[in-house]
N, C-alpha and C positions, 0 to 999 in steps of 0.2 A: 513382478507385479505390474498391472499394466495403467494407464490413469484411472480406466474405470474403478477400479479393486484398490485403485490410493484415495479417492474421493470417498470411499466407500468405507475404509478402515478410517481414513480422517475425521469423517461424520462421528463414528464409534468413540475415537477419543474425544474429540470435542463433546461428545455427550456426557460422558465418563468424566471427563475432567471439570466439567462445569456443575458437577454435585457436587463439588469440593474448592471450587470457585470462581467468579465472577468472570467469566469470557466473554459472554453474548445476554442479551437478554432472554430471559428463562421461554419467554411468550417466540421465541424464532425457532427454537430444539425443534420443533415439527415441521420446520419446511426450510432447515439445511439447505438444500439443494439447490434452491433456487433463491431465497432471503440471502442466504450469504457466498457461494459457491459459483452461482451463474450470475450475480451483481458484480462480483470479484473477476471473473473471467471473461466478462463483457472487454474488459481491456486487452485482452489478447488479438482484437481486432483492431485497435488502433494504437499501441505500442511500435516503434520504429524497430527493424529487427534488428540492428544492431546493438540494441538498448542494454546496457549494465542496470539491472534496477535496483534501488534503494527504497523500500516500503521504511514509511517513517509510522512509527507507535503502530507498529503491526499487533499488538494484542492477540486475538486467536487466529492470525496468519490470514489475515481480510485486506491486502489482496495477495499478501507477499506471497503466502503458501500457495495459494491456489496459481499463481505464478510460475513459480517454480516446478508444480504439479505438470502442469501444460507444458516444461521446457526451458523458459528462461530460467537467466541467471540471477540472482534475487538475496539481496543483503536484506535481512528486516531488520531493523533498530527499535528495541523494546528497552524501557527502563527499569520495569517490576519484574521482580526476580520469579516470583511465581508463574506468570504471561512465559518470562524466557525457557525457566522448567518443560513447559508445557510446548511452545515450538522446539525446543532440544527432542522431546522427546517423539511430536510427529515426524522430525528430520530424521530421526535413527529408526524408526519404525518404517519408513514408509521410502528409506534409503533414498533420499533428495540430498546426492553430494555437488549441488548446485547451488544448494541453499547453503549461506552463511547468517548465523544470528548475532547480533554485537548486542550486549547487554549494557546499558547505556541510554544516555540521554542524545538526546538528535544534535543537540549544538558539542556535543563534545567529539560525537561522532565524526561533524563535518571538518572539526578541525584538522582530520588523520588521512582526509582523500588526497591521496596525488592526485597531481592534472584538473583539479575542480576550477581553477582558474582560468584553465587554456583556454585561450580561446575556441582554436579546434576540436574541443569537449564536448561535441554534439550528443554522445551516446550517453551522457548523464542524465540518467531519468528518474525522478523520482516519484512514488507513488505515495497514493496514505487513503484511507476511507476512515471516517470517523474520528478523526484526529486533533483537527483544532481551525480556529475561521483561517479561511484566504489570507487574511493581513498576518497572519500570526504565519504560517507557510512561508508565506514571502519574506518574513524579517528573519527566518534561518534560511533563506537559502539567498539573501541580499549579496551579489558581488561576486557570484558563481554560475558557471555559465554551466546551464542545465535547461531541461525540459523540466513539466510538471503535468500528471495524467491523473487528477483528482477528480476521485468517487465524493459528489455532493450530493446534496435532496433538493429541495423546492427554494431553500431561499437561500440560493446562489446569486441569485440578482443583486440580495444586498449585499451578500458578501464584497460581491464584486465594484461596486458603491462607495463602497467602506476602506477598498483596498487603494482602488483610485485616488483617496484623496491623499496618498502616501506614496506609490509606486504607478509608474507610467509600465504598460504593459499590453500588449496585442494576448487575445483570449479566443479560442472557439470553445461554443459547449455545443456537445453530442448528446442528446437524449437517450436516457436510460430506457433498455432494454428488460429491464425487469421493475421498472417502478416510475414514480413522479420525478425523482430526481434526473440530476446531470452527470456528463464526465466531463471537466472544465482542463482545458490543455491551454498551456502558456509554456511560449517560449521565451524565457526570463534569462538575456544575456546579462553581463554587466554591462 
């Protein structure tokens, strides 16, 4: 199966799966493709190739699947059992033995990485789209030396505001390729 024919069969269960429950909003089922798919894979151009990713609260695999779809390596960390059901089952359908799913919460998660402290830990990267503000990001991943390659919208500015008055931090945002939003990249050593 080749990306085209996995993005393709992926759409099919994401439709499939979402009459039975809650993945995306009902109002995106018609433009797949590029609502969720090509917003998700806009980071395939500015991920570091050496990148281990970690998608945190990957829900219906936005961006971790589409990730992995393209070739990286790609842990999604999901907490709801039903969300994990449903990436289990795009990963054996669509044979991504690249993709790892931890069923779990993000802070229990980080607890289990080797090497998140080294300092020579460049290649930890973390992704998330939809997931939770900037300051809330940064207080799970405080004192771990990682990347961050976050899928935002428009009010990334406050985010970024908000996170200031808590954590010191160098930031570029990349404008979105497919909407109003941002991609906000921080290199967040200890």
């Amino acid at each position: 199966m080749n990306s085209k024919e996995k993005f393709e069969r992926y759409a099919e269960i994401l439709r499939d799966w979402s009459t039975r429950i809650n993945l995306v909003a009902p109002s995106t089922l018609a433009d797949i493709e590029t609502r969720h798919f090509a917003d998700s894979a806009q980071l395939d151009d500015v991920l570091p190739r050496d990148a281990e990713i970690y998608d945190f609260g990957s829900g219906a695999g936005f961006p971790g699947v589409v990730l992995a779809i393209l070739g990286w390596r790609v842990t999604c960390i999901e907490s709801i059992g039903k969300k994990v059901a449903f990436l289990n089952t795009v990963r054996e359908e669509l044979h991504l033995d690249n993709l790892t799913i931890f069923h779990g919460r993000v802070e229990d998660f980080l607890l289990k990485i080797p090497g998140k402290n080294d300092k020579k830990a460049g290649n930890f990267v973390i992704t998330a789209r939809a997931f939770a503000p900037l300051i809330k990001i940064l207080d799970y991943v405080h004192g771990i030396n990682c990347r961050l390659f976050l899928l935002k919208g428009r009010e990334i500015e406050s985010e970024i505001l908000t996170a200031k008055t808590k954590y010191k931090f160098d930031y570029k945002l990349v404008p979105s390729k497919t909407g109003d939003g941002f991609i906000i990249i921080i290199n967040f050593c200890r």
